[in-house]
N, CA, C and O of each residue as an XYZ file, in Angstrom:
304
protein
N      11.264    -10.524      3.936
C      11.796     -9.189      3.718
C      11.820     -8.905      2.209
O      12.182     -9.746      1.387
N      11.370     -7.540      1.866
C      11.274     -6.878      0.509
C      12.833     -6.651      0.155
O      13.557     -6.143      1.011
N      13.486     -7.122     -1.425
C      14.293     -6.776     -2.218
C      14.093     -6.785     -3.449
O      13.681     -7.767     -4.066
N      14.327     -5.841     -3.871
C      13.797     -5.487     -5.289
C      14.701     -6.211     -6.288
O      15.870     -5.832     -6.358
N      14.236     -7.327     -7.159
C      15.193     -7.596     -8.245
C      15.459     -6.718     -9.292
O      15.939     -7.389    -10.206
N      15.413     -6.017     -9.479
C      15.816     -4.671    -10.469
C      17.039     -4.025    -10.157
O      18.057     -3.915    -10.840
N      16.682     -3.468     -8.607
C      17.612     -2.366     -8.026
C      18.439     -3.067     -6.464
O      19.543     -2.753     -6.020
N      17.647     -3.876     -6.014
C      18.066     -4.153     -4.913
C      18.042     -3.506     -3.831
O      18.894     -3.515     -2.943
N      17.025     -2.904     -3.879
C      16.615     -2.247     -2.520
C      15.951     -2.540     -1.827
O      14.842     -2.807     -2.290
N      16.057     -2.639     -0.889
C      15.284     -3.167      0.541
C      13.893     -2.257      0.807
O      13.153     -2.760      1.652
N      13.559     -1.357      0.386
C      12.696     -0.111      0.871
C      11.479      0.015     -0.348
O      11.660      0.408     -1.501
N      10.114     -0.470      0.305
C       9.052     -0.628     -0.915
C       8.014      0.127     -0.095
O       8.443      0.532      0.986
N       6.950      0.359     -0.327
C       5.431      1.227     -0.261
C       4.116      0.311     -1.030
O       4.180      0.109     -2.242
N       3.171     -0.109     -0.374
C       2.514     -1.020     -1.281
C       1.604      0.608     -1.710
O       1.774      1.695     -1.157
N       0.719      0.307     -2.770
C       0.422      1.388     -4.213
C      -0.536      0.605     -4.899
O      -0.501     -0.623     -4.976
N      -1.390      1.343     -5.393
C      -2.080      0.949     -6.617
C      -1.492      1.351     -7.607
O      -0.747      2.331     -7.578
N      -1.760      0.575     -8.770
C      -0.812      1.112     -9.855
C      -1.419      0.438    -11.732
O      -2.348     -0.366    -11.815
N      -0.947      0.777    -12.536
C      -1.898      0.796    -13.669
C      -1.081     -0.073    -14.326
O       0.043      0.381    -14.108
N      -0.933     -1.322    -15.186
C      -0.037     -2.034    -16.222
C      -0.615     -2.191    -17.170
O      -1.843     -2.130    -17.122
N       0.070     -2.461    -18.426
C      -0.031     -2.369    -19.573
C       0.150     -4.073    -19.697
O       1.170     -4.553    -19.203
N      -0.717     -4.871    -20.275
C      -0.329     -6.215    -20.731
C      -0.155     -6.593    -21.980
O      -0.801     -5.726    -22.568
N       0.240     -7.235    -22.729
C       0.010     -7.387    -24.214
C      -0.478     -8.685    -24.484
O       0.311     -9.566    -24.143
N      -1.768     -9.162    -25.102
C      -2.767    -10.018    -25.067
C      -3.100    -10.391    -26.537
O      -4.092     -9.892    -27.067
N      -2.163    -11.400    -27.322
C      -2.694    -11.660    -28.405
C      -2.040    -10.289    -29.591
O      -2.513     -9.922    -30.666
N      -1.258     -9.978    -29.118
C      -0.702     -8.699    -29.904
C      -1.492     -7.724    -29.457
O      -0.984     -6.711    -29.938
N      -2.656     -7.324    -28.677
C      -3.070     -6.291    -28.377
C      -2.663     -5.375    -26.763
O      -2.412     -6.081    -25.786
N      -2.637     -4.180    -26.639
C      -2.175     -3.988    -25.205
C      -3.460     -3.824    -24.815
O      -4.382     -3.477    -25.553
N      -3.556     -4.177    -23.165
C      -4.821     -3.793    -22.342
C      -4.195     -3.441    -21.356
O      -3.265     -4.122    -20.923
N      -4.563     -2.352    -20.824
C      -4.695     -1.857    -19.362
C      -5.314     -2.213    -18.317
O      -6.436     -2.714    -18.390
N      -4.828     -2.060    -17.430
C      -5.673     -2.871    -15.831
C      -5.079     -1.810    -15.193
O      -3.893     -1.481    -15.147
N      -6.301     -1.196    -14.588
C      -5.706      0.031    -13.250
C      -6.475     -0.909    -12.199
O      -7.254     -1.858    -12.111
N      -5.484      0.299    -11.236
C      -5.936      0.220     -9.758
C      -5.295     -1.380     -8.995
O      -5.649     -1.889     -7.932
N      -4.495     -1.760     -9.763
C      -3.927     -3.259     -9.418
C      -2.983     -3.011     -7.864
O      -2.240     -2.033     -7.774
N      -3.081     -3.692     -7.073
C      -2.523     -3.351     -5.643
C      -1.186     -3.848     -5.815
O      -1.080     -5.068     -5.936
N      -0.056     -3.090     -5.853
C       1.520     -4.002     -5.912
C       2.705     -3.622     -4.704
O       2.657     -2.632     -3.973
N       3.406     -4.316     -4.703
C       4.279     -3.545     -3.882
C       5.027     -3.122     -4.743
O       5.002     -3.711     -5.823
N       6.010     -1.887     -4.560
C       6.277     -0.901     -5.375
C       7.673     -0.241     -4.774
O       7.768      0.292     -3.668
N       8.701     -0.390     -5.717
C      10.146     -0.378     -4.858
C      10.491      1.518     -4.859
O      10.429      2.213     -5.873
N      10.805      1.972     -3.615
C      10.705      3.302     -3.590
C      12.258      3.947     -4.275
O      12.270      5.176     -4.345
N      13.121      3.464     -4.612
C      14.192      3.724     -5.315
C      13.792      3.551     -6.986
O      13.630      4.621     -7.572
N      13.647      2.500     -7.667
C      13.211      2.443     -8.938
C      12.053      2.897     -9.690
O      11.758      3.651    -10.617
N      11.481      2.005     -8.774
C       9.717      1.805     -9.225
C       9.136      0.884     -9.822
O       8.193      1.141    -10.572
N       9.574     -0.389     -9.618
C       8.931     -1.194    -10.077
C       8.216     -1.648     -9.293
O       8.218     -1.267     -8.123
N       7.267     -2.766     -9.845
C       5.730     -2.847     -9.050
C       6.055     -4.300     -9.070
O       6.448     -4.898    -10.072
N       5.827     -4.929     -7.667
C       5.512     -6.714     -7.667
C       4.172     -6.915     -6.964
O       3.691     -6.229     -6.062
N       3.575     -8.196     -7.674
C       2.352     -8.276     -7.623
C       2.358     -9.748     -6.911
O       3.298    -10.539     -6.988
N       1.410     -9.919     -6.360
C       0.842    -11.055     -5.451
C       1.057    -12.415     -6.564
O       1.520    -12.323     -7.701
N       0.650    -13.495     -5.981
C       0.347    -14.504     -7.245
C      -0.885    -14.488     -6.934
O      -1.612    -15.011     -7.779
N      -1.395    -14.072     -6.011
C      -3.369    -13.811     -6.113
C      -3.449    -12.705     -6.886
O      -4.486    -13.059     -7.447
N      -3.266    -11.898     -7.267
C      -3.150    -10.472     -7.378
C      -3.118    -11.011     -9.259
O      -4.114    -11.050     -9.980
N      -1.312    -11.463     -9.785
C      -1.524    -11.789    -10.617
C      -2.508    -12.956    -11.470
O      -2.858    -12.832    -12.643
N      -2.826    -14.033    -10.618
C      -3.778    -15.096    -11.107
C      -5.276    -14.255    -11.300
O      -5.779    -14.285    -12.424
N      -5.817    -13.682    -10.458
C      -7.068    -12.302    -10.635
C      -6.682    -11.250    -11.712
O      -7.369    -10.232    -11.791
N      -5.689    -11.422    -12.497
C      -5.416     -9.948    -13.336
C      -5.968    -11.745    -14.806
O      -6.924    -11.891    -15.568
N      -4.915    -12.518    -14.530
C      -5.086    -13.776    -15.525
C      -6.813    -13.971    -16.374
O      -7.314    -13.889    -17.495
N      -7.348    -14.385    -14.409
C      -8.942    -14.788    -15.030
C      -9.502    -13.337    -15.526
O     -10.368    -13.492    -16.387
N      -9.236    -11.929    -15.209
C      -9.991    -11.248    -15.435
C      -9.293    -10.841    -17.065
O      -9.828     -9.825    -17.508
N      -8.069    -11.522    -18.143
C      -7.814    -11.012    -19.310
C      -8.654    -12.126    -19.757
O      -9.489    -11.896    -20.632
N      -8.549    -13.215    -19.305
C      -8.714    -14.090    -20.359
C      -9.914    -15.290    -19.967
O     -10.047    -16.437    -20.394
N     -10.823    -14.396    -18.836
C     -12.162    -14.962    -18.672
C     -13.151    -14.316    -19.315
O     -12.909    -13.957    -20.467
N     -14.517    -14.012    -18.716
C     -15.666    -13.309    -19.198
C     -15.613    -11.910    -18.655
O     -16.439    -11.061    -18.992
N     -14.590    -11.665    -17.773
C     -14.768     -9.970    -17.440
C     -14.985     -8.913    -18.944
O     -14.497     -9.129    -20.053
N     -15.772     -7.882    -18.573
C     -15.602     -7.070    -19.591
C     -14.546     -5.476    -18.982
O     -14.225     -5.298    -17.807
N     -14.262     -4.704    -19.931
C     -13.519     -3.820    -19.930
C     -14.448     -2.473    -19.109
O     -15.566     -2.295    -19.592
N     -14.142     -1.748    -18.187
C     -15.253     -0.478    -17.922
C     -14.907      0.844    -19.281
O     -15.461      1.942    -19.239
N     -13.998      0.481    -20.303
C     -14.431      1.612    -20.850
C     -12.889      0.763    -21.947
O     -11.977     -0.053    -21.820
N     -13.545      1.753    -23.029
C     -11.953      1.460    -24.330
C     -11.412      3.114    -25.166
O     -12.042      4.048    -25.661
N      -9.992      2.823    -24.982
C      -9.806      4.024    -25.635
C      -8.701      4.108    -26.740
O      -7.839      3.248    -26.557
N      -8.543      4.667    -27.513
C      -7.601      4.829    -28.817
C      -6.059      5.474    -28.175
O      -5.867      6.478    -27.489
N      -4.977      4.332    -28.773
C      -3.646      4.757    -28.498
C      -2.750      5.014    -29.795
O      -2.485      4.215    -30.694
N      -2.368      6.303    -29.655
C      -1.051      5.996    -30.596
C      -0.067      5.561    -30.566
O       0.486      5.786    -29.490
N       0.706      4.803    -31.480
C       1.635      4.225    -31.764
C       2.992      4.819    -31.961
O       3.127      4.990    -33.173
N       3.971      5.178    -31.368
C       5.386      5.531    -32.127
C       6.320      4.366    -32.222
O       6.315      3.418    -31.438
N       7.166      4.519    -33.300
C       8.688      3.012    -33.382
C       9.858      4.311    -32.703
O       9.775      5.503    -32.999
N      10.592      3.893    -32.039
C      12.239      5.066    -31.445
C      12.749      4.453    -32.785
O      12.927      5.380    -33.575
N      13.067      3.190    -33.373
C      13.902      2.872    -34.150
C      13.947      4.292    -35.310
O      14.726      4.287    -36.262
């Protein structure tokens, strides 16, 4: 049974969904990642297949389908 460690809700929707990783000080994106996805918060949990396939594909020979320029803001 699904409980969300965040919120604690019992009630999820599996989703594709897009994360941000940070790799060496750099961020990379990975869309389309399949997670389950808590319908009160929103946070996304991922397989350990799911995450070990996100692993080999940062830090094997996959290449990127495309790169794009982000800006930066500090809140501080």
């Amino acid at each position: 049974m699904y409980k969300c460690h965040v919120c604690g809700s019992t009630e999820s929707q599996t989703n594709s969904v897009s994360e941000i990783f940070m790799i060496a000080g750099r961020p990379i994106q990975v869309e389309h990642v399949p997670a389950v996805v808590c319908t009160r918060c929103g946070d996304a949990t991922f397989s350990r297949t799911t995450t070990e396939s996100i692993r080999r594909m940062l830090h094997g020979d996959a290449r990127p389908v495309r790169s794009v320029a982000m800006d930066v803001f500090a809140f501080a």
